[in-house]
MARRO-528547 format. One record per residue: residue in three letters; y, x, z of N, C-alpha, C, O, CB in turn. Coordinates in steps of 0.02 Angstrom, whole numbers, padded with zeros to 5 digits, always signed. Glycine has a CB too. Layout:
MARRO-528547
alaYXZYXZYXZYXZYXZ/...
***
This chain:
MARRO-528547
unk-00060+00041+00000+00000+00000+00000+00063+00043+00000+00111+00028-00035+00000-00046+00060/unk+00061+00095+00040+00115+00148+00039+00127+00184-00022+00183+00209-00027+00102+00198+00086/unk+00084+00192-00073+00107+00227-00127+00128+00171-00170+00177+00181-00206+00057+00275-00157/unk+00093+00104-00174+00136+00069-00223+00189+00035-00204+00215-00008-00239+00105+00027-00256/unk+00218+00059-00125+00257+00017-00116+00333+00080-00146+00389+00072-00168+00247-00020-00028/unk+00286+00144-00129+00333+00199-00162+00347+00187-00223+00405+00199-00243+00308+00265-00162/unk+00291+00159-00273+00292+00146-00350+00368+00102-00383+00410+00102-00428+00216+00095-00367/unk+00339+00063-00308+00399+00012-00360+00467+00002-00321+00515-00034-00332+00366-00080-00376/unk+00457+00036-00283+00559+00063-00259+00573+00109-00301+00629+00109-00326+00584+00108-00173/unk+00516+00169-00322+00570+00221-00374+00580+00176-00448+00637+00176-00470+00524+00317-00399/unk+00529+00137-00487+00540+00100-00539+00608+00056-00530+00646+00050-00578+00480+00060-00549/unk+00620+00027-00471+00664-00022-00457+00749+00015-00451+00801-00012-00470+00632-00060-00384/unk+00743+00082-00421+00775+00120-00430+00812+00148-00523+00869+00147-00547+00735+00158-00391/unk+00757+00166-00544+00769+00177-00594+00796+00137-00650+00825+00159-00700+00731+00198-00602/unk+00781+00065-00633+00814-00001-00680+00894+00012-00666+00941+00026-00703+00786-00094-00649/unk+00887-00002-00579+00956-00003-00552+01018+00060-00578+01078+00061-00565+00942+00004-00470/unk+00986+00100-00612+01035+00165-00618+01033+00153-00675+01087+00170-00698+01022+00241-00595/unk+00999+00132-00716+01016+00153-00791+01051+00060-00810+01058+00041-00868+00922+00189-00850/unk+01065+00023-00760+01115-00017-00784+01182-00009-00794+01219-00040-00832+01114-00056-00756/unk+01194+00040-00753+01288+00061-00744+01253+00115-00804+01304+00134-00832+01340+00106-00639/unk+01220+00135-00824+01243+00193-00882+01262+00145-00957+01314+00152-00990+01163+00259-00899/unk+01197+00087-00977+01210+00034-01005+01295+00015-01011+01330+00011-01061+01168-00012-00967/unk+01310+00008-00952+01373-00049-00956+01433+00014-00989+01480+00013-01028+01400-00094-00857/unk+01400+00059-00951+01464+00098-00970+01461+00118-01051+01512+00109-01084+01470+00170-00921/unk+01409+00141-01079+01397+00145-01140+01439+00079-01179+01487+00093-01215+01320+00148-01146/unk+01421+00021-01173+01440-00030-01209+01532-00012-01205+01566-00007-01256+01406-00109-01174/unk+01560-00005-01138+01611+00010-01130+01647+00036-01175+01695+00010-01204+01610+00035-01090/unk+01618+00107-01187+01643+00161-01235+01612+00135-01298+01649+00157-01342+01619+00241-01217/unk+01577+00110-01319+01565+00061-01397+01639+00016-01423+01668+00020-01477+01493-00014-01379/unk+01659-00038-01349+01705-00058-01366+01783-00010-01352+01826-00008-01396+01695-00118-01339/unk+01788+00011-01313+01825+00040-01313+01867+00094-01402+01924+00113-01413+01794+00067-01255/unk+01799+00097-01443+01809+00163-01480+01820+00103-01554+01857+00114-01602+01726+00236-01476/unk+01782+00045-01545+01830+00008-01585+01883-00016-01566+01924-00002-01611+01809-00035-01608/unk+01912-00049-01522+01970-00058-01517+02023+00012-01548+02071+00016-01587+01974-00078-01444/unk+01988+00058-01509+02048+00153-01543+02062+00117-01621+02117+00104-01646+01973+00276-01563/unk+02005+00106-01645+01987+00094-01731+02053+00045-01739+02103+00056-01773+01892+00047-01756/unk+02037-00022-01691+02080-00059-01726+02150-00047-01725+02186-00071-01768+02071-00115-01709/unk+02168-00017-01686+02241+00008-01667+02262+00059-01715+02317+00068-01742+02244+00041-01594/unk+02222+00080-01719+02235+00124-01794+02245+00119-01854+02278+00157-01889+02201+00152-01810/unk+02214+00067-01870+02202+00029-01923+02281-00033-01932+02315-00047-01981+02118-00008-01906/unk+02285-00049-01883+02346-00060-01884+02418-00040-01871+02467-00075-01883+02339-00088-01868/unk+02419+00016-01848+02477+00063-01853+02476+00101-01947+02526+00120-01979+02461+00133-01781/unk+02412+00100-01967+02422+00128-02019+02454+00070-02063+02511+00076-02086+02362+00161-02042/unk+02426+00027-02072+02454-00039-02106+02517-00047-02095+02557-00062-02138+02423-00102-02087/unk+02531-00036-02033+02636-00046-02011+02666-00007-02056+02710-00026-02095+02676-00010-01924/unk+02638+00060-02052+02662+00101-02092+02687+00101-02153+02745+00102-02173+02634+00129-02094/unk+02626+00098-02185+02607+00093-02261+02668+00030-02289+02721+00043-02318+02510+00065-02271/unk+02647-00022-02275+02674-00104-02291+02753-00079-02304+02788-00103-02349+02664-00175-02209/unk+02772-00033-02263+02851-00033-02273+02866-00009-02344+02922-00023-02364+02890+00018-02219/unk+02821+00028-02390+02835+00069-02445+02779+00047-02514+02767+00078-02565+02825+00152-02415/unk+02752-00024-02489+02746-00049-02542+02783-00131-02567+02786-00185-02537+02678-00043-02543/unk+02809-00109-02642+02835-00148-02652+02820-00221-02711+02767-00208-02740+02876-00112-02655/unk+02840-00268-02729+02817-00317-02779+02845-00304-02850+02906-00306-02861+02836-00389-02757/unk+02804-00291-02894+02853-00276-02969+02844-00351-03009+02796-00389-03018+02814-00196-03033/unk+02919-00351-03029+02912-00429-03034+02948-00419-03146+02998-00384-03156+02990-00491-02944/unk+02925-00442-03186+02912-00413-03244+02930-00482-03303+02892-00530-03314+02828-00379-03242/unk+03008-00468-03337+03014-00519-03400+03008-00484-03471+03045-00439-03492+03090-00559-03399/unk+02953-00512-03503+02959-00479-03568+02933-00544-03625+02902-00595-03609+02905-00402-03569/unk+02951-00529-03678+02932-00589-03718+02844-00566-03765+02822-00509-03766+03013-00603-03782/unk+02812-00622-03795+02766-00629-03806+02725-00668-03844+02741-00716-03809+02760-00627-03775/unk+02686-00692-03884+02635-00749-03898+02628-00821-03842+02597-00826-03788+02561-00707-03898/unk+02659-00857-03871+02644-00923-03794+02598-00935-03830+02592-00914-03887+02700-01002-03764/unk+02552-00977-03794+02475-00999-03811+02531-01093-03804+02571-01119-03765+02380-00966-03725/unk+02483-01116-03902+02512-01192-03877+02450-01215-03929+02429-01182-03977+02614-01223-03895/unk+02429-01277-03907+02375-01274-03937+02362-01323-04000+02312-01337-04033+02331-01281-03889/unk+02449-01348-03999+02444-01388-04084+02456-01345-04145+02450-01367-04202+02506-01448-04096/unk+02469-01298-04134+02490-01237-04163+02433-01229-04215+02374-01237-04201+02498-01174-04108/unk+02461-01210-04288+02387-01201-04325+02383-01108-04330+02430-01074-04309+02388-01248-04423/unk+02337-01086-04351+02323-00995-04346+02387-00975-04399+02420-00925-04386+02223-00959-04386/unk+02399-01005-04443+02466-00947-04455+02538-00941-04421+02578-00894-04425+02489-00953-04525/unk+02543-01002-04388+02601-01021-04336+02599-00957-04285+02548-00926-04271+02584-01103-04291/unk+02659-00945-04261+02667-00868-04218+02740-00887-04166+02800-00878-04177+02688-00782-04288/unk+02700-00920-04097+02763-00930-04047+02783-00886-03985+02754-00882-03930+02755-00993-04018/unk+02845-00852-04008+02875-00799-03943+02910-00831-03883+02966-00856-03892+02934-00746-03972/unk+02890-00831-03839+02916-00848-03772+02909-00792-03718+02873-00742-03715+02880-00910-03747/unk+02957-00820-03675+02974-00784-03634+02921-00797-03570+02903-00850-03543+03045-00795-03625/unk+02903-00731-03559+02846-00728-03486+02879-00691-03432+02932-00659-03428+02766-00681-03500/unk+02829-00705-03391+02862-00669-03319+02783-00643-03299+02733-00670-03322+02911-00736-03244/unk+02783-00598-03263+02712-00578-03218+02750-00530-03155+02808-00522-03136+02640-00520-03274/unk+02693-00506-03139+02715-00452-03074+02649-00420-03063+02602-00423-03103+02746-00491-02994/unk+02648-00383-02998+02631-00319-03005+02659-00313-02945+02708-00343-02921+02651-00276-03063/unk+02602-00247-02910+02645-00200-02835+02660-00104-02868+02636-00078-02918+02559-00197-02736/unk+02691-00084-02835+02714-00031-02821+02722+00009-02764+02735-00007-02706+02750-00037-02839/unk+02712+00069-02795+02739+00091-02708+02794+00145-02697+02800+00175-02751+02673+00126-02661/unk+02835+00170-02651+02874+00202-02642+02867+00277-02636+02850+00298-02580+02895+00175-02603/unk+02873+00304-02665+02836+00377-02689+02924+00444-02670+02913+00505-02667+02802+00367-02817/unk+02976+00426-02663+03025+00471-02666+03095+00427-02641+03127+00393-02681+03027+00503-02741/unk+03113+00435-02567+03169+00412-02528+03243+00397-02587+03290+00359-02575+03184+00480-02463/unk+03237+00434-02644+03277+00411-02705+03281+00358-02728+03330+00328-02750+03267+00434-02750/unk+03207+00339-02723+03206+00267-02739+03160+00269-02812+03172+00231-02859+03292+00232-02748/unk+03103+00322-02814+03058+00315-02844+02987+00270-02847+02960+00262-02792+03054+00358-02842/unk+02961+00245-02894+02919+00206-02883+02877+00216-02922+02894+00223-02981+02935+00154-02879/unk+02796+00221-02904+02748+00207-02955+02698+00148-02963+02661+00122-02920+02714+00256-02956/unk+02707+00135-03022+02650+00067-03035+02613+00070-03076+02611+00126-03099+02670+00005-03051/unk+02558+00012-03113+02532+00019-03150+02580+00022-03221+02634-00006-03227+02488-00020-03136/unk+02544+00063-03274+02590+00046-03343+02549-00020-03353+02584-00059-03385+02587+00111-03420/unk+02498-00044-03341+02509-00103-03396+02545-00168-03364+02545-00220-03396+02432-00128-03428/unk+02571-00165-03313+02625-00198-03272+02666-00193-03320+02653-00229-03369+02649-00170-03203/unk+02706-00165-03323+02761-00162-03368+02756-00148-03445+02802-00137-03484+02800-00115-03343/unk+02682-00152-03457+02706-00169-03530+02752-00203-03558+02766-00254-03526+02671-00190-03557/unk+02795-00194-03627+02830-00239-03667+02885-00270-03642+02929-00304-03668+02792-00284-03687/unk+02868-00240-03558+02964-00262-03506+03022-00259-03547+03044-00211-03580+02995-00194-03435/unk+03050-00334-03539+03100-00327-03567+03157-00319-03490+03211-00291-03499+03106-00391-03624/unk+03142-00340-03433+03178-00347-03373+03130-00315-03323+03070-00325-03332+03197-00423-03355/unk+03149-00275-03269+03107-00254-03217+03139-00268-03163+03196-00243-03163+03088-00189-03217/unk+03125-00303-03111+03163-00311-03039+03098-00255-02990+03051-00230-03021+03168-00422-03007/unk+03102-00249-02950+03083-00240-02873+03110-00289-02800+03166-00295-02777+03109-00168-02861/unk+03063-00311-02784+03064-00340-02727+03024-00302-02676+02963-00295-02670+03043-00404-02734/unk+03098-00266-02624+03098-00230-02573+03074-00273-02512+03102-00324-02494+03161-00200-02567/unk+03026-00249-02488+02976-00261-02409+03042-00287-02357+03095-00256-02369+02928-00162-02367/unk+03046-00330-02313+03087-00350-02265+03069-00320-02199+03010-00302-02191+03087-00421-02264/unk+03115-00312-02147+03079-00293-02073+03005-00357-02045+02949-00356-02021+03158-00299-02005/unk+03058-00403-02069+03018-00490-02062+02950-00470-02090+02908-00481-02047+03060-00570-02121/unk+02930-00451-02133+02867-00443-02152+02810-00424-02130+02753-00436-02148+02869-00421-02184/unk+02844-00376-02069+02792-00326-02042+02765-00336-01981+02724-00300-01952+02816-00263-02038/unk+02796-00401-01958+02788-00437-01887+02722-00468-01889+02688-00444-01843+02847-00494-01871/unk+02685-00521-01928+02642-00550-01926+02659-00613-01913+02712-00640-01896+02606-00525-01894/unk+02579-00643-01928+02602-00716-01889+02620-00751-01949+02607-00732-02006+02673-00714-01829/unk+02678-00850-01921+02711-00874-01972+02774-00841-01967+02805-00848-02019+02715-00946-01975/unk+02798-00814-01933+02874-00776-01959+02859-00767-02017+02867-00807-02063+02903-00703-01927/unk+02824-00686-02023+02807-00681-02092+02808-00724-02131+02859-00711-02163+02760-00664-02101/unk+02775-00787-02161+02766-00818-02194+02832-00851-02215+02836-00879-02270+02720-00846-02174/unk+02881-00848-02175+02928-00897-02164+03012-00833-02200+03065-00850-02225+02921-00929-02056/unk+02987-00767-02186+03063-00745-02194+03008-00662-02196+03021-00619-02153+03142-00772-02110/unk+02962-00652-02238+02941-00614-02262+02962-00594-02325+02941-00537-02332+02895-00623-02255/unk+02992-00611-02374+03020-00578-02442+03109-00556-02418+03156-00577-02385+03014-00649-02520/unk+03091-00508-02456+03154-00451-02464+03194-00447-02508+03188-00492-02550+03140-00392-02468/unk+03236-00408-02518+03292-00404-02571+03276-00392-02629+03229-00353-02637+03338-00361-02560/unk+03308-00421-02689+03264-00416-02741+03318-00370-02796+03366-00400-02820+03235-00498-02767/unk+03306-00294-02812+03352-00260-02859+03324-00257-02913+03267-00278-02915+03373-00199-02843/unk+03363-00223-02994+03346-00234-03027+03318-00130-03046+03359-00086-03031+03394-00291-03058/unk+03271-00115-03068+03225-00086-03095+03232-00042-03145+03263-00077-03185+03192-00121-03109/unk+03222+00032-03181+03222+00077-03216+03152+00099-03244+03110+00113-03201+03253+00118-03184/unk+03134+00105-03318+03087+00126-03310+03092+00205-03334+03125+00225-03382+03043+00083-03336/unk+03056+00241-03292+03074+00321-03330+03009+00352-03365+03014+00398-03406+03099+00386-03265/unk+02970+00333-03352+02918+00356-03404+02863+00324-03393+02859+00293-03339+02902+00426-03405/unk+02814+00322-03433+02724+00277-03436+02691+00338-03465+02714+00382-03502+02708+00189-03504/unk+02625+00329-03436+02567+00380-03436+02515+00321-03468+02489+00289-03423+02543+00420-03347/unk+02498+00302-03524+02456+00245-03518+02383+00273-03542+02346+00236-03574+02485+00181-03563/unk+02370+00324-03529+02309+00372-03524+02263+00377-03462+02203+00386-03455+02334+00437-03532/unk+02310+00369-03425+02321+00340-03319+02347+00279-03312+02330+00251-03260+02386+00386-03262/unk+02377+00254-03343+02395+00196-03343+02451+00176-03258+02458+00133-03214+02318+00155-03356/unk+02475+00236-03280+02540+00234-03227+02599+00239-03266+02607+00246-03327+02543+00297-03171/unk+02652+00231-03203+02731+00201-03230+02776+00225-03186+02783+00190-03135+02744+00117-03232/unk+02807+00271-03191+02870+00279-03147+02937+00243-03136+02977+00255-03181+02890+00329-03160/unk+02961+00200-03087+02999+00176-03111+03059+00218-03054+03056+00270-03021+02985+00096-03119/unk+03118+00162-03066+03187+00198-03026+03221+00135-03008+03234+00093-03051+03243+00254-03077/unk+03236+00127-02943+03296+00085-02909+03354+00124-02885+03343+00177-02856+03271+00046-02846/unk+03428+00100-02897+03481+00128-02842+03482+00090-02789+03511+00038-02777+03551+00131-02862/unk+03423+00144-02738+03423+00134-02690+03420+00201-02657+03402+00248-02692+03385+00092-02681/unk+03437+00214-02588+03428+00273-02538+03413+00261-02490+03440+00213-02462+03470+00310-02525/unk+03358+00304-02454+03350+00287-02400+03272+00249-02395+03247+00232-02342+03411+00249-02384/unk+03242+00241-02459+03191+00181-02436+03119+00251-02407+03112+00312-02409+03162+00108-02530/unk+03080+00192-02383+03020+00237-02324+02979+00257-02394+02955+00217-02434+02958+00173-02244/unk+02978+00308-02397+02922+00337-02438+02850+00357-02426+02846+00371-02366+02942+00384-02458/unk+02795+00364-02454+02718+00397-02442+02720+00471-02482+02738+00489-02538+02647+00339-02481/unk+02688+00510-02414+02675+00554-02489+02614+00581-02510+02565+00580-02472+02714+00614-02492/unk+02609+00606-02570+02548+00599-02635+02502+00628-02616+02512+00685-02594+02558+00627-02708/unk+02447+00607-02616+02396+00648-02576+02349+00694-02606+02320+00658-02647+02357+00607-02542/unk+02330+00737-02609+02274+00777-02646+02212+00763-02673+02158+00771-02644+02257+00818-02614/unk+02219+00741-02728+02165+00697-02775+02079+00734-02753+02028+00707-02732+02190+00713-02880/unk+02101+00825-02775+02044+00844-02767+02014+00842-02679+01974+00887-02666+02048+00911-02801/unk+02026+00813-02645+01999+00818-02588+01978+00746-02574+01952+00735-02520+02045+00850-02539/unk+01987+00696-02616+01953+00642-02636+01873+00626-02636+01843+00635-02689+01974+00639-02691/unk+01839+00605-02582+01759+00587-02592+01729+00532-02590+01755+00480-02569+01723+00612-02553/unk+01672+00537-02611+01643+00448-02630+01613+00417-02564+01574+00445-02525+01567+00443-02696/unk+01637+00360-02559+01622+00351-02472+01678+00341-02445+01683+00289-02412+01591+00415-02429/unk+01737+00383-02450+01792+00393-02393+01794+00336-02382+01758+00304-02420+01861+00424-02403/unk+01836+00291-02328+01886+00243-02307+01953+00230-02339+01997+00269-02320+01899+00256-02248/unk+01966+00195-02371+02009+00173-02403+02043+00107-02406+02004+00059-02408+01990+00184-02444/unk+02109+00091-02406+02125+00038-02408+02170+00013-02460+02200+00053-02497+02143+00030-02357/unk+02176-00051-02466+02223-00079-02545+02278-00115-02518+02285-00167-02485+02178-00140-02606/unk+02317-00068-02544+02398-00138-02508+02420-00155-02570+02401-00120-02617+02491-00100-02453/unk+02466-00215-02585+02497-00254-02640+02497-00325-02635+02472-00360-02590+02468-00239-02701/unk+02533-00345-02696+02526-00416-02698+02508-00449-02749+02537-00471-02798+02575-00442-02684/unk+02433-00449-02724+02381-00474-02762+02422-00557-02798+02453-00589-02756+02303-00484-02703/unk+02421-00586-02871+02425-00643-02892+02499-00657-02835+02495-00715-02816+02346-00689-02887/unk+02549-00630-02811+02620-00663-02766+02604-00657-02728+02654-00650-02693+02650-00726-02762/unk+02548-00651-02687+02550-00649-02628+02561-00593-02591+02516-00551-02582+02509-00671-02613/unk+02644-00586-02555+02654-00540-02516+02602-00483-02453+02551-00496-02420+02696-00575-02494/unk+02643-00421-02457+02608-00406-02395+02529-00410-02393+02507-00442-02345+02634-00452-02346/unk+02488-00386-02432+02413-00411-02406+02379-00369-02427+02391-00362-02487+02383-00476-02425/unk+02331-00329-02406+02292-00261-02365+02215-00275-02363+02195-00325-02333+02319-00251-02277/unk+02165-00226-02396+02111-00245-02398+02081-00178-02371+02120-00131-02365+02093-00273-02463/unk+02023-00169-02356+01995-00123-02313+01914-00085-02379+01864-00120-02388+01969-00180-02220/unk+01919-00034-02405+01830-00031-02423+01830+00042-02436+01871+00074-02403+01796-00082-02503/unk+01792+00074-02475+01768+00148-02491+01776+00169-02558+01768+00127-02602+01696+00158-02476/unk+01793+00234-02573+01781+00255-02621+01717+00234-02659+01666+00242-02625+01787+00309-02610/unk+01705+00203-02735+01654+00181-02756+01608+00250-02815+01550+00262-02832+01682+00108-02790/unk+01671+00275-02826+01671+00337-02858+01741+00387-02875+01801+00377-02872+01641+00318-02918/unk+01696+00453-02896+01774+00482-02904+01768+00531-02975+01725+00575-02984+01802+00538-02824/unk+01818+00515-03020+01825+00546-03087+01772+00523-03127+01755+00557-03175+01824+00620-03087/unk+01750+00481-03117+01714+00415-03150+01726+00422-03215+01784+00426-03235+01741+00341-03127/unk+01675+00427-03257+01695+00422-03344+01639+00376-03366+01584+00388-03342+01692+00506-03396/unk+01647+00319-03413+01586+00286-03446+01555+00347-03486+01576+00401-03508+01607+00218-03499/unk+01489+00311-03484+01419+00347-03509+01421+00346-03587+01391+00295-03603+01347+00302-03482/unk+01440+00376-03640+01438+00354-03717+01378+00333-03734+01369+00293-03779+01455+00405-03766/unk+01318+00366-03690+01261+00355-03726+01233+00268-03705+01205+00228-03742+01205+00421-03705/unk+01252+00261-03638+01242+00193-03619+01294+00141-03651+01277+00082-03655+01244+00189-03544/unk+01353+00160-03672+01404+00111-03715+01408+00104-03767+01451+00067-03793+01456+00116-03714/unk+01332+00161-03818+01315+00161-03890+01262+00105-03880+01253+00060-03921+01288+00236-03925/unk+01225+00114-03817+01155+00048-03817+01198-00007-03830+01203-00037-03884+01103+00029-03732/unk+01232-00020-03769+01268-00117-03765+01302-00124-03820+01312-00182-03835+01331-00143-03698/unk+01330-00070-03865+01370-00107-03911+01333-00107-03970+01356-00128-04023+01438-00079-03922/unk+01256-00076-03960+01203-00089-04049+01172-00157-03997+01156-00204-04034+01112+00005-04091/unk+01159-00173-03923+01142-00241-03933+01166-00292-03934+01138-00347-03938+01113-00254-03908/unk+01255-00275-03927+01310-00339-03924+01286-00367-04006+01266-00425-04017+01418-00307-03915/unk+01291-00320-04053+01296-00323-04114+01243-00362-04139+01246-00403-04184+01301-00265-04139/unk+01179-00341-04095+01125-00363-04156+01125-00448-04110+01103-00501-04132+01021-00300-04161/unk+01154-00437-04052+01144-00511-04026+01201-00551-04065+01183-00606-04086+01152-00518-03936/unk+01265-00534-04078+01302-00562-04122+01264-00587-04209+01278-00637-04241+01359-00507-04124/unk+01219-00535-04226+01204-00537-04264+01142-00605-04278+01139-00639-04329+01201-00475-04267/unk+01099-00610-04222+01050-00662-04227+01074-00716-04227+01063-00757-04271+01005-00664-04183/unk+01121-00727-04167+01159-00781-04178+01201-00804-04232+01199-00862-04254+01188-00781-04138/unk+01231-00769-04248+01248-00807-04325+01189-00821-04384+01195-00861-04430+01303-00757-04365/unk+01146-00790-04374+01096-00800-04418+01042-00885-04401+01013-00923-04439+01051-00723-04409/unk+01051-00883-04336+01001-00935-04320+01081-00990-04342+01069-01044-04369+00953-00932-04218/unk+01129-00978-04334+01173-01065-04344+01173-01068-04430+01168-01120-04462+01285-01070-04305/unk+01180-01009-04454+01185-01018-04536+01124-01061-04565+01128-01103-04610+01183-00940-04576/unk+01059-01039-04524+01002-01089-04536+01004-01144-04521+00977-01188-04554+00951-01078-04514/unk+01038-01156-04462+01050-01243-04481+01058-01314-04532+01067-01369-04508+01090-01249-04465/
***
């Protein structure tokens, strides 16, 4: 009786101690995400201040659909696009095919209101809206430099491509379709990525020959 009564005080012992190691573990689990999330959102404070909305008038093809194929109607479009703040001058880079065929370029500058959260934001989140320069397109990269007179705005700076890896942590700021302010979280999927010719010679001999059956099976009709 004396040894199992020894048995099961040291077992009982041993539950009892490795519960406070448990709790504390979980502790430091949460603890090290929360670090994460705090981080994650100081970086976002950051960032948000130096990206901006590219807002884009150029004329074009309107789609109308009484229109017969030799008829040809130019109207005036609008789109947009984000940017970001690359040089306290008031440099900006975006995509070039944003600004294709721009006949007008504005920028709509980030507000303090924006960066608060919440419905404020929603409510008194858009900023001043100036009008835009373009100084050169790369459409090889499919980037765009543009220029505001502005001084003073919060800039990022450019980070070293080659130290770029697949995996990293990465995040997407812009305004996706108008919608201000909005931040997505994922990984590098790849880096210096080039299509395969030999795999884009297959799909385009079977786009073809599938184009090809198909017209053959309706002509038999």
């Amino acid at each position: 009786m004396k040894i199992l009564s020894v048995v099961t005080t040291l077992a009982l012992g041993l539950v009892l101690s490795a519960t406070p190691a448990r709790a504390q573990e979980g502790r430091g689990h949460l603890a090290a995400l929360e670090q994460l999330n705090g981080s994650v959102e100081a970086l976002v404070q950051r960032v948000s201040q130096s990206v901006v909305q590219v807002l884009v008038t150029s004329y074009g093809p309107v789609d109308d659909n009484g229109r017969t194929n030799t008829d040809l109607i130019i109207g005036r479009q609008r789109s947009m696009g984000s940017g970001v703040v690359i040089d306290t001058g008031g440099y900006i880079v975006t995509n070039a095919h944003v600004v294709s065929n721009a006949r007008r370029v504005e920028i709509v500058l980030p507000s303090a209101d924006s960066h608060d959260g919440g419905m404020r934001s929603l409510v008194k989140g858009r900023g001043r809206t100036v009008d835009a320069a373009i100084v050169g397109i790369a459409r090889e990269i499919d980037l765009a430099l543009l220029k505001v007179d502005e001084a003073g705005l919060p800039a990022l700076p450019v980070a070293d491509y080659d130290a770029l890896r697949q995996g990293a942590l990465v995040f997407a700021f812009g305004s996706p379709e108008g919608f201000l302010n909005s931040v997505s979280m994922g990984v590098v999927s790849a880096v210096a990525r080039q299509p395969d010719p030999i795999a884009r010679s297959s799909t385009s001999r079977l786009t073809r020959r599938s184009i090809a059956a198909t017209a053959a099976g309706r002509s038999s009709t």
